[in-house]
C-alpha positions as CSV (number, residue, x, y, z in Angstrom):
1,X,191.6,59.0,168.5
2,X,192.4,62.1,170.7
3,X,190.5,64.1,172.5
4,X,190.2,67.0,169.7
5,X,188.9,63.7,167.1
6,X,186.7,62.8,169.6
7,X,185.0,66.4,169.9
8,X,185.0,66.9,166.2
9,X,182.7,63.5,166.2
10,X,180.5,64.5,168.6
11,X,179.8,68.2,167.1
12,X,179.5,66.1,163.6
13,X,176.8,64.0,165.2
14,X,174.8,66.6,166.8
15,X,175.1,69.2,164.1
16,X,173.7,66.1,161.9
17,X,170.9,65.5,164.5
18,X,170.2,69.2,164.9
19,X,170.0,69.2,160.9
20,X,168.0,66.2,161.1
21,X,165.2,67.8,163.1
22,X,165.4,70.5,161.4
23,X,164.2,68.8,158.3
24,X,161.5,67.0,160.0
25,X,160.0,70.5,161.2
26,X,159.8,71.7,157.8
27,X,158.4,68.9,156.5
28,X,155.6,68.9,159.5
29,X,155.1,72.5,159.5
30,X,154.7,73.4,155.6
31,X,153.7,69.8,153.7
32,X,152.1,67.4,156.4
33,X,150.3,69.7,158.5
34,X,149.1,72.5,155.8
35,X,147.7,69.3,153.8
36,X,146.0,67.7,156.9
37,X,144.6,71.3,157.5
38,X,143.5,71.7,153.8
39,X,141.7,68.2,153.2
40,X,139.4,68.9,156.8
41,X,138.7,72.6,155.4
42,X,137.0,71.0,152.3
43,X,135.3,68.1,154.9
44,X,134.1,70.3,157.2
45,X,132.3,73.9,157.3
46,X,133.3,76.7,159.4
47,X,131.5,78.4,162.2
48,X,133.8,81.3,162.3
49,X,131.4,83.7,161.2
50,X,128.8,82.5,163.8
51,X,127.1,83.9,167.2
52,X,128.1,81.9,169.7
53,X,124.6,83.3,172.4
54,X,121.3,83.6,171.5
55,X,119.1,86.6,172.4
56,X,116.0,87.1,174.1
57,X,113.1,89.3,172.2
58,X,114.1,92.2,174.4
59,X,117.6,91.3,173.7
60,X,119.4,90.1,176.4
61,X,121.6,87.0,176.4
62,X,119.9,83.5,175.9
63,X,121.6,80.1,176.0
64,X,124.8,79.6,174.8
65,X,125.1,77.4,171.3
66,X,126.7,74.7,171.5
67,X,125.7,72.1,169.0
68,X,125.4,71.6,165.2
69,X,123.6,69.4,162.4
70,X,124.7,68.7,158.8
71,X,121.9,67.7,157.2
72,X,118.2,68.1,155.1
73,X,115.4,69.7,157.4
74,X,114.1,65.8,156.5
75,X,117.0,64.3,158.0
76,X,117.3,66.6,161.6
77,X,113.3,65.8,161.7
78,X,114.0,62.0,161.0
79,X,116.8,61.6,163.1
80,X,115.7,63.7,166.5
81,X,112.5,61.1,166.3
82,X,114.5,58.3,165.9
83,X,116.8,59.6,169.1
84,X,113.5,60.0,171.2
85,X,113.6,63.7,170.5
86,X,109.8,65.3,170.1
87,X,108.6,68.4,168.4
88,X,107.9,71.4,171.0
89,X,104.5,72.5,170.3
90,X,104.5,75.9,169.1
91,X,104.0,78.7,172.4
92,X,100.7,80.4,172.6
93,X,97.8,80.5,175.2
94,X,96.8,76.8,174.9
95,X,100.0,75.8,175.1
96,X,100.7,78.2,178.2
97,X,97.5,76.3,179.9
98,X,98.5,73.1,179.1
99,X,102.0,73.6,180.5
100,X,101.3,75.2,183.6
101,X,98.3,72.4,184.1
102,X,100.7,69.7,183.9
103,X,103.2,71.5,186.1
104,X,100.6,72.2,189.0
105,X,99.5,69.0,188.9
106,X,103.0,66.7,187.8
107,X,101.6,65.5,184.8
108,X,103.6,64.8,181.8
109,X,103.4,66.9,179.2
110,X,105.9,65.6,176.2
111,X,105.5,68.3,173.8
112,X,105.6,71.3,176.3
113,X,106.6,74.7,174.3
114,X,110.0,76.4,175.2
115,X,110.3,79.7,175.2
116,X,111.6,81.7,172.0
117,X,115.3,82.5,171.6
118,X,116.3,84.2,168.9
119,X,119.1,84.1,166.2
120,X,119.9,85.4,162.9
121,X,117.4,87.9,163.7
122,X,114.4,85.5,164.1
123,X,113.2,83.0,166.5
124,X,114.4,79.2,166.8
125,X,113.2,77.1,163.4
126,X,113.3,74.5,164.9
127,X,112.9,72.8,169.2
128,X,112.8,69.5,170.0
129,X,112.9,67.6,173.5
130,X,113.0,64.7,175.5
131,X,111.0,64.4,178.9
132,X,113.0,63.2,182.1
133,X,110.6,61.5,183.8
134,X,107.1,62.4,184.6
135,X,107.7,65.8,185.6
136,X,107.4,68.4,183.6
137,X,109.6,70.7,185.1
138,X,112.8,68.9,184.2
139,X,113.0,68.4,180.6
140,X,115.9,67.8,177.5
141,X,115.3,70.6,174.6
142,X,117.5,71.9,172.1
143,X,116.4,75.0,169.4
144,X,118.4,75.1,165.9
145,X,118.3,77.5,163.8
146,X,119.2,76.8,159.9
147,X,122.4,79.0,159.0
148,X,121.9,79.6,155.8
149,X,124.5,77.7,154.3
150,X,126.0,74.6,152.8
151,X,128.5,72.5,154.3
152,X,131.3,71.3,152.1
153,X,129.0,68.2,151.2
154,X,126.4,70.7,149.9
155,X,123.8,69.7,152.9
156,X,122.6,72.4,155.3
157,X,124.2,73.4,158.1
158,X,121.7,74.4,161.5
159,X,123.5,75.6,165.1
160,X,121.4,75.0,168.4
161,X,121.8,75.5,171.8
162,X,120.8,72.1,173.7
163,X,120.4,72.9,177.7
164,X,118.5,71.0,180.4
165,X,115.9,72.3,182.0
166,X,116.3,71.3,185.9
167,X,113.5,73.7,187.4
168,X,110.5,75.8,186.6
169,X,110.4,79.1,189.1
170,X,110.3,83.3,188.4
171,X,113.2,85.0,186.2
172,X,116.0,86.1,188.2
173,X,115.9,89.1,185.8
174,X,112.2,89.6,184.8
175,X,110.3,87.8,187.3
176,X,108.1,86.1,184.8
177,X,107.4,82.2,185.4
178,X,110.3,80.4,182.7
179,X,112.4,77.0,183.1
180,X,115.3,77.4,184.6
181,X,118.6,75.5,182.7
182,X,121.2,73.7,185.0
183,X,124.7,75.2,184.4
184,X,126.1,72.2,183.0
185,X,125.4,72.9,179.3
186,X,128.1,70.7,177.9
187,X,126.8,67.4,179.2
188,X,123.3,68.0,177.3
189,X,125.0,68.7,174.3
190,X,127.2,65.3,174.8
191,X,123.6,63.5,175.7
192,X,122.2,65.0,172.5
193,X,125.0,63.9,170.7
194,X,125.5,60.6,172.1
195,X,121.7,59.7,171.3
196,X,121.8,60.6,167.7
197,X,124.8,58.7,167.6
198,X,122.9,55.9,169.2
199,X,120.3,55.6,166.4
200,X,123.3,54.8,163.7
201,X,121.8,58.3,161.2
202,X,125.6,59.9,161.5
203,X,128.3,59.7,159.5
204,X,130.4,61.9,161.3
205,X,131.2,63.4,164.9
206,X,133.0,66.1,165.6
207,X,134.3,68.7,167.5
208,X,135.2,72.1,167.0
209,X,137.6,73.2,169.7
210,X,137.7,76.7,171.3
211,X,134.4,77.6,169.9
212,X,133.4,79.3,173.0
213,X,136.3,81.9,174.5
214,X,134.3,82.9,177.2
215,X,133.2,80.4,179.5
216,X,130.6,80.9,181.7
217,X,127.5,83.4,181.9
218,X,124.2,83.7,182.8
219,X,121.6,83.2,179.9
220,X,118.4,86.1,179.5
221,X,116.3,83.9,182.7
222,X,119.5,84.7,185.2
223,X,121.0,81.2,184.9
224,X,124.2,80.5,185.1
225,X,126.3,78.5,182.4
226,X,129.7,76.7,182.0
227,X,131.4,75.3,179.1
228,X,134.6,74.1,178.1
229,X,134.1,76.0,174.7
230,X,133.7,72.9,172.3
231,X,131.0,73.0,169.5
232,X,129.9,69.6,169.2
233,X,128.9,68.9,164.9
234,X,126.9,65.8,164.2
235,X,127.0,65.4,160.4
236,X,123.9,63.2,159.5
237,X,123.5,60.6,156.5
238,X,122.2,61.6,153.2
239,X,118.7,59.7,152.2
């Protein structure tokens, strides 16, 4: 064979490879992938539509959301106590005693209040936490909020922001005594996550990627925050 056979092959050969990639993007691009994209749609709810920061009463930036639960108000209830996650009592004056008691003198104080965030328009429906330790400065919590609507499945869906609280001291905006949050938000919305998982109530974890476009912040308390933008969705089992 010369060398103008020889060139005529190897043009045949990549024209057929070139033709055979070619089908293999179409395939991937407008059967595989829109079907993949189609069947999680009807799995999974969207938070498009959602705020990504609560407010403060006065309106100022609160803590950045960062988790979700599919599931009956029954369910969340059921499976935060199985997790080791209490009820916050509700805030008022006895509860404002009790905490700053137990902070003065480093006594536990399980069911401490946190402070009202708002979303939707209305305060947290929901708080839960989980002491660290004796001290009742340092703390687990997370408030969720009920969206409103139905997941694909037909259960609720709530969104909460789950943050640690590392400190109590003055507001770095209003000087009023508050918790303060450590910045890492992402790794109490993992622990959250993780201990739910733990108690063997889910049947489903997942993330939703790119949730969060910015980044970092500081929440209505001065705090600063960092994220790498993920909502974490913990879908739980039916009863």
């Amino acid at each position: 064979m010369g060398a103008e056979g020889r060139e005529r092959k190897r043009f045949s050969r990549l024209a057929g490879a070139a033709l055979a990639l070619a089908a293999l993007y179409l395939l991937i691009a407008y059967l595989v992938l829109p079907h993949a994209w189609e069947r999680y749609a009807r799995k999974h709810p969207s938070f498009d539509d959602d705020p990504r920061i609560t407010k403060t009463k006065d309106g100022h930036p609160g803590d950045p959301l960062n988790v979700a639960l599919i599931g009956t108000e029954g369910e969340v209830k059921g499976a935060m106590a199985a997790a080791g996650w209490v009820p916050a009592n509700p805030l008022d004056f006895r509860s404002d005693a009790e905490i700053a008691a137990a902070t003065v003198l480093r006594r536990p104080y399980a069911q401490a209040p946190v402070s009202r965030l708002y979303l939707f328009g209305r305060q947290e429906d929901l708080a839960f936490e989980k002491a660290a330790g004796d001290n009742p400065r340092r703390r687990n919590h997370v408030r969720l909020w009920d969206t409103g609507r139905k997941a694909p499945n037909g259960r609720p869906v709530w969104i909460g922001a789950a943050s640690f609280d590392e400190s109590v001291g003055l507001s770095r905006t209003t000087g009023q005594v508050t918790h303060h949050i450590a910045p890492d938000i992402d790794a109490e919305r993992d622990r959250l996550i993780s201990d739910l998982q733990a108690t063997g109530r889910l049947a489903e974890a997942f993330k939703v990627p790119g949730f969060h476009t910015v980044l970092e912040g500081r929440n209505g308390g001065g705090d600063p925050w960092f994220t790498d933008g993920d909502l974490d969705v913990a879908v739980l089992k039916g009863g």
